[in-house]
Each structure stands twice: as C-alpha cells, then as structure tokens.
N, C-alpha and C positions, 0 to 999 in steps of 0.2 A: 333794132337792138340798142341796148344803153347800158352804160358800166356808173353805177352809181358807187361812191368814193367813200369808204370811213376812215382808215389809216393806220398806215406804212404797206401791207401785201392785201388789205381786211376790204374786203367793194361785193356787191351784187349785182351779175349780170342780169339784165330786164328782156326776156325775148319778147319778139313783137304777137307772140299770142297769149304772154302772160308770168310765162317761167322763171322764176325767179331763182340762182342758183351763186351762193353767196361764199367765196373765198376767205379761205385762210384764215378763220377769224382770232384774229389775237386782239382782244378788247380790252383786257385787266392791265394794267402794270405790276411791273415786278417782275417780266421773266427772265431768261439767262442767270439763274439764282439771285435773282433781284434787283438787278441793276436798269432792268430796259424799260425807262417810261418812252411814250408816247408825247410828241409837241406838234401843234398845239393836243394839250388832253382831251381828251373824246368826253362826250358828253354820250355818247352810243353805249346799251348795259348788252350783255350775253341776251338778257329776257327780250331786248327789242328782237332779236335775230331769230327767234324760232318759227315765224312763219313763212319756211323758206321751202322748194320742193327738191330741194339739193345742196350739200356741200363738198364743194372740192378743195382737199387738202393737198399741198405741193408736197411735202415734205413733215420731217419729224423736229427741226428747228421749232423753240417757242414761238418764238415771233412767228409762224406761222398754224404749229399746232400748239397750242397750253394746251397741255394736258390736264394740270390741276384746275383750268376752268371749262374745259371743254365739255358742256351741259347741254348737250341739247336730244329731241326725240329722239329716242333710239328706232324710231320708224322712217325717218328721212335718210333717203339715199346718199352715201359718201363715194365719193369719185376718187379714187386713186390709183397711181401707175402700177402697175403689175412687172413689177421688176424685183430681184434679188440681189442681196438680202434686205427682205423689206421691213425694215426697221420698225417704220407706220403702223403696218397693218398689226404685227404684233401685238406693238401698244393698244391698238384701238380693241383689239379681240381681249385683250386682259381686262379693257374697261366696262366692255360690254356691248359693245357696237361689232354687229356681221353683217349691215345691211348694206352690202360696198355693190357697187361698179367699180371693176378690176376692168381697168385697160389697159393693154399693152404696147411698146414702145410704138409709136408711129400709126398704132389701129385707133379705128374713127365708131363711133357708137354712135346711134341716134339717141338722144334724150331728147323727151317731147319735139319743142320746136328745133334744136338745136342739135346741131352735128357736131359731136366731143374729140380727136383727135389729143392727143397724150404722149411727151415724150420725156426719154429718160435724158440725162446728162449728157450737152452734146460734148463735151471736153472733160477732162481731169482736171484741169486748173487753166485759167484763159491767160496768166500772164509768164507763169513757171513752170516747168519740167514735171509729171508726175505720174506716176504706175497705177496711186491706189485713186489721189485727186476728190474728187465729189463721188460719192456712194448713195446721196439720199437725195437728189433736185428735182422736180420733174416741171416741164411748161404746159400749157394748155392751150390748143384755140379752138375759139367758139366760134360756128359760122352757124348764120339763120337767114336763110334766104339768098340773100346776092351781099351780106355782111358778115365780114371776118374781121375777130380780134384774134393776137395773141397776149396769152399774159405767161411772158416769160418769167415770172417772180425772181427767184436768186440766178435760176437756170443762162445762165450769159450762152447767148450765141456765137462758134464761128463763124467766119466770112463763108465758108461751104455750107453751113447750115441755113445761113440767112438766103444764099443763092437758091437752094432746095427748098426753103419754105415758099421763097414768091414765085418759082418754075409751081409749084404744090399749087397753091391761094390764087395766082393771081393779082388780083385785087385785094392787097391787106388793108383795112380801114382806119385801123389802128393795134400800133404795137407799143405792149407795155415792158419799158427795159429796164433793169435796177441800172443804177448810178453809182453806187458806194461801197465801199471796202469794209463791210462791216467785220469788229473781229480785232484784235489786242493791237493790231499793228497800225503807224509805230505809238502808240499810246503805252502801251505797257514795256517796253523795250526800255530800259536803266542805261543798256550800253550807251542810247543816243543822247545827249544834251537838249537842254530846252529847245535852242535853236534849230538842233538837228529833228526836233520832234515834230519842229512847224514847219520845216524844209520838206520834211518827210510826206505830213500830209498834202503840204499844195502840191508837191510832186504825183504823187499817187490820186490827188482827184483829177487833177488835169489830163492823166496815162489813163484814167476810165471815161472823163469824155471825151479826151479823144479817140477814145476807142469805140464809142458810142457814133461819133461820127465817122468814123470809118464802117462799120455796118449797115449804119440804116440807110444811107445809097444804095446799099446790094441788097436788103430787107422790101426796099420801098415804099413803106406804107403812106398812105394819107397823114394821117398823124400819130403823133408818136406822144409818152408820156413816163416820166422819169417817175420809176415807183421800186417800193420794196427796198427793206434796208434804212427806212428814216426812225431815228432814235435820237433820244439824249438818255445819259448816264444819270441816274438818282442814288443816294448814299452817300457811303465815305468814300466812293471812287470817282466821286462829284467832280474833281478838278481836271480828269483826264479827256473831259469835253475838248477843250482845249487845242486837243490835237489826235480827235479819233479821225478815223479814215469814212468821214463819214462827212456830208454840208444837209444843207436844205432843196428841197428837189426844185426852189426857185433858182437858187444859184445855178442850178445844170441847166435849166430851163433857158436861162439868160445865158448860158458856153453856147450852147446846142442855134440857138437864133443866131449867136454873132458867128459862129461857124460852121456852121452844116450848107454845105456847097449844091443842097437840092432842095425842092422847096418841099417841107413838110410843117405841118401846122402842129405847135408843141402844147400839150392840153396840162395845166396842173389843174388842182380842183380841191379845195376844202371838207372838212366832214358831213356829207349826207349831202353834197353836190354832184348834177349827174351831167355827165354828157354824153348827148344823141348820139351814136355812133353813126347812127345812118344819115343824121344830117350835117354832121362834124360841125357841132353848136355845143357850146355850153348853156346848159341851161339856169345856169347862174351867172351874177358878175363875180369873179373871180377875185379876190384880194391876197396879194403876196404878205408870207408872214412878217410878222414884226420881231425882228433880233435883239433888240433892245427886252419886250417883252417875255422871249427865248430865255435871256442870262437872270430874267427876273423870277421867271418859273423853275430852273435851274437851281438857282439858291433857297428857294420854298423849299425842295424835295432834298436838300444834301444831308438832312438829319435823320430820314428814313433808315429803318436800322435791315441789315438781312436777316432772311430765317437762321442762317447757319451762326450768326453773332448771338443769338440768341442761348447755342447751345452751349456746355462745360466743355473747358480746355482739356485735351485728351491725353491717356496718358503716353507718350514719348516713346518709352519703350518698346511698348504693344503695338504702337504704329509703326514702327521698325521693322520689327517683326512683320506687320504684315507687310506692308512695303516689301519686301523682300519674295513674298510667297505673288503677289503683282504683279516684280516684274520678269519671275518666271513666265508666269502669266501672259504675260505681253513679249517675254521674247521666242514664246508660241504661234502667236498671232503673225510674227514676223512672219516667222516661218511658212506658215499656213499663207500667204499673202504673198510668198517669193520674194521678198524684197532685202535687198541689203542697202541698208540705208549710212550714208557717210557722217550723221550728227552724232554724237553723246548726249543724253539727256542728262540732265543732272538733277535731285530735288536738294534742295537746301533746306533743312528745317534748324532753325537757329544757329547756323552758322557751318551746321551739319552738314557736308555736301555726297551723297548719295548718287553714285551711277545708276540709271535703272534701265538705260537704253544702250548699249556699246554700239558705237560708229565703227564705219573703216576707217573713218581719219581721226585719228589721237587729238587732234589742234584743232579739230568742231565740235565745239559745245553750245548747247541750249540749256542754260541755269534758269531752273525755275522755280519762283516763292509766293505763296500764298498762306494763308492763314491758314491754322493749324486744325481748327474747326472743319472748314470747307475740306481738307485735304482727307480729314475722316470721314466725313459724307462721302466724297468721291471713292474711297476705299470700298466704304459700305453700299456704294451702289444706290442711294441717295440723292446724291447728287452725280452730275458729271462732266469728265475733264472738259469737253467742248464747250458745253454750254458755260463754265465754267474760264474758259481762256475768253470766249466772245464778250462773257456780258463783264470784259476787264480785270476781273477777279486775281488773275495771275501774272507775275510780273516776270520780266525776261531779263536774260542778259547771253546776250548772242555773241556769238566770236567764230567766224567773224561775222559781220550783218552781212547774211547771207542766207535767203529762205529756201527751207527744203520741204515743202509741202507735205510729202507722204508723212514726215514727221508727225508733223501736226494731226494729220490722219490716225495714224495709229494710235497718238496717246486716248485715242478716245476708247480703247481698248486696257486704258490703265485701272484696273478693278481689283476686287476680291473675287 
C-alpha cells in the first residue's frame, strides 16, 4: 500500500493490487468563501483525479468537500460515515451523486483490496468543554493485507481512542494527524493586541504538538505524518497570516523529532510525492518548504477579490428585519439541541449592536462584524456562518477571552 500526497487533506491511497481510492479532494482555491488558498499551489486540476475507483469524503468542510468544484463520475463510489445528522450526504444527494458506501461508526467494509473501517467524532472538542462540539468529522483506516493506515483528517484522537485503535490494528504503519487550529482564532479576535495575537498562536501551536506527542506513544504507529488543515489566507484578509492558528507541517515535523520520546519515523511529502507504506520509504527526496517564497506568494494573491465583494451593498433595514426572524430561528435550534449556553452573541452592523444569542451570563459577550454583503448571503442561505468565521471572514471581540465552543456550533444554524 502507498498514500500518494497532493495537498492539505487531498492524497490517493495505492492498494497493492491496484485500487486507487483518492481523498477529500479540495484542489481549486478559494474555499471558506474565498479566502483558502493552497501553499505551495498545486499544479494537480479536478480533470487529473477522475480515474479513480473511489472517493472518500471526511466531512462537509470545503477544504475537504468543495462543492462548487466537486466534478467528478457520478458512477464512482463515494465513502462516507453513516452517521446523523448527515450533512454530506444531503448535499451530495442535491448534487446528484447516490452511489455512496455508507458506513457506519466503527464498521469495517471490504472494498476490492482493502478493508475500510469508518469513524465518527471521537470527542466534542479536544481542548474545551462541549455538549454539541464536532457534528460533521469522520477518520478512516485502510488496512491491505498485513498494512494499516489511518487518516484521521480534522478527526483528532483521545488518548482512549488512540489506546482502542492499536489494541484494534495492532501494527499501525502509518497515522495521519492534523496539527493546526484551523479557524478565526486568535486571528480574528480585536479584543487581543498584536502581541497578544502572536502569543496566542505560538501558544496554541505548541498545546497541538504537544498534544500530538502525547498520543502517538499510545497510537504507536511506524510513522507518523502531520496533515490536514495547511492553508494560507488570499484577499483583503491577506494580513491575518500573520497569526492564524495555523504553521507549515515542516515546522510540526521538526516539534515532533526533537520531542516525541518514541521512536517514529515523521513522513512529510510534496505534491504528487508518495510514500511506500509497506516499506516506510519515500519514494521521493523530500524538500522542506521555502518561507521566504511562502510570504512572496502571499502578497501575489492579496488582491483577489471574494464572490460576496462582488455583490450590492444591501439594504439595512430588511436585513434587520430579517436578522431578527434568524434568530428566532436559532434560538429554536437551541432548544431543540438542550443547551443553555453562558455567551451573548451580538452582530454589530455599523455600529449597530444586535443581541441574537442571549447567555446566562449578562458579562459574556461574543461581538461579531463582517461585511454587510457576506452577512446577507449567510441570511440567504448562500453562504455560511462556519465556513464563513473559518475562512476569517468575521471579526471578534470576546469579553472575556474565553471560548465556548457549542457557541461557535450553533451560529452555524444562523439562517433564514
């Protein structure tokens, strides 16, 4: 078996009698409403990827499903969790795709060579408290023969999950773990100062590799490979690079050697570079990126404009209006979901400051502001709040800085 690499969740696994069964493919730039390119940029089109005998999609994330480029036979089999509420399948069934393998949490399917295994969310949220947490992740592993990978994409493992997977496996060959925080935080956050915004991220990358290296002793694999979640920011939210919650997966590469207290071999790999699984070889020479190069592609793409910039500024009023019919809307959802959540949400539209969440605590608020454009897509069901806070779009101001996840969960229920 061999995991051949395009980039950030996007690779095809190679089984040893042929199978070729290609992940998550997000290939275009521009998703999370525009903001997510790809570094270094791919040179890989949609059209290379159609002769494939399978695709498995984790989740409903761009970066891992674009939907507005997601083109391919509607006769190739799609892999995905059979869990509720499945957001995925919905969308796929609206597109025109029903040719799925539905598998369910923990159940193992044979495809051709390979033994499929599928699971849901093993936690709510890996570093914070949460009820609703992750709704839409799922991990995979592929075993062919006497070889097992996992590719956990966003899906982060507990320490009991990591214990159950190698009591499960055995012999894991290779696990693939995200590394990054991807997601507004603290880049989008006003409350924090510059300084506190770079405090912020060395802090939070350092609390994900270390947490990387606390797992993978209990994981054990052969080797291991920092994937899913590599981006940089294109447009006018060009400068909040800076200090996204987010590095290069050579930097985790080089945490993970100088500290991981077992010996595993750390595989990074370029676009359209594969490594053997079965002989724990790269079959390429490997070249770590160039940073300098990074902040030079960086400044090419800052004048990219979004779809939603494109549209007329809306009228004020009517968005009030509907705002208001919203977050009726959403404080149904609440309901329906049991949660009493301690934030106030607030939207600020020029200066305008809008309740549309009520907390149990008067003295937590989450103020949030975005352009007036984007906030009418998101009304219109267009665009949306998530994908919309991830790819930067919306700016915070927390009081106190203090995260409440389910928050964050439900605005994605903020609609018409």
């Amino acid at each position: 078996m061999k995991f051949e690499f395009i980039g950030n969740a996007a690779g095809i696994f190679h089984g040893s009698e042929g199978t070729k069964i290609l992940c998550d493919p997000w290939i275009v730039p521009g998703v999370f409403e525009g903001s997510w390119f790809h570094y270094p940029p791919l040179k890989t089109k949609v059209k290379d990827l159609q002769n494939v005998d399978a695709i498995y999609v984790s989740h409903i994330h761009p970066d891992h499903y674009d939907e507005q480029n997601f083109n391919f036979p509607k006769q190739i089999p799609l892999i995905i969790l059979d869990e509720g509420p499945n957001f995925l399948k919905k969308n796929l069934l609206k597109n025109g795709y029903e040719n799925f393998i539905d598998i369910k949490d923990k159940q193992t399917i044979k495809f051709n060579e390979f033994n499929l295994t599928l699971y849901k969310p093993f936690i709510g949220h890996i570093y914070e408290e949460s009820l609703l947490g992750n709704l839409v992740d799922s991990a995979i592993v592929f075993k062919d023969k006497n070889t097992t990978a996992i590719n956990f994409n966003d899906n982060t493992p507990t320490d009991k999950a990591c214990i159950d997977l190698n009591e499960k496996f055995k012999n894991i060959d290779l696990a693939m773990l995200n590394y990054n925080a991807a997601g507004p935080y603290p880049s989008c956050f006003d409350n924090l100062s510059e300084k506190e915004k770079f405090d912020e991220n060395k802090r939070i990358l350092k609390r994900n590799f270390d947490y990387l290296c606390k797992i993978i002793p209990l994981l054990k694999p052969k080797s291991v490979m920092p994937f899913a979640g590599s981006y940089i920011i294109g447009g006018k939210n060009y400068k909040k690079n800076k200090y996204l919650g987010t590095t290069t997966w050579d930097q985790c590469a080089e945490y993970l050697e100088k500290n991981l207290h077992s010996k595993v071999n750390v595989v990074c790999l370029r676009e359209n570079q594969i490594f053997d699984i079965s002989k724990q070889i790269n079959e390429q020479k490997y070249e770590k990126l160039n940073l300098k190069e990074m902040d030079i592609y960086i400044d090419s793409i800052k004048k990219y404009k979004y779809d939603y910039e494109n549209d007329p500024m809306p009228n004020v009023e009517k968005m009030i209006d509907d705002i208001a019919i919203a977050k009726k809307k959403l404080y149904e959802k609440t309901q329906q979901f049991k949660i009493n959540l301690e934030t106030n949400v607030i939207i600020n539209i020029d200066g305008l400051k809008i309740n549309i969440l009520k907390g149990k605590d008067k003295k937590r608020t989450l103020e949030c502001k975005m352009d007036k454009r984007l906030l009418r897509r998101i009304l219109d069901r267009k665009s949306h709040w998530n994908n919309a806070e991830i790819g930067t779009h919306i700016n915070f101001i927390r009081n106190p800085n203090k995260m409440e996840p389910d928050v964050h969960t439900i605005m994605s229920f903020f609609h018409l």
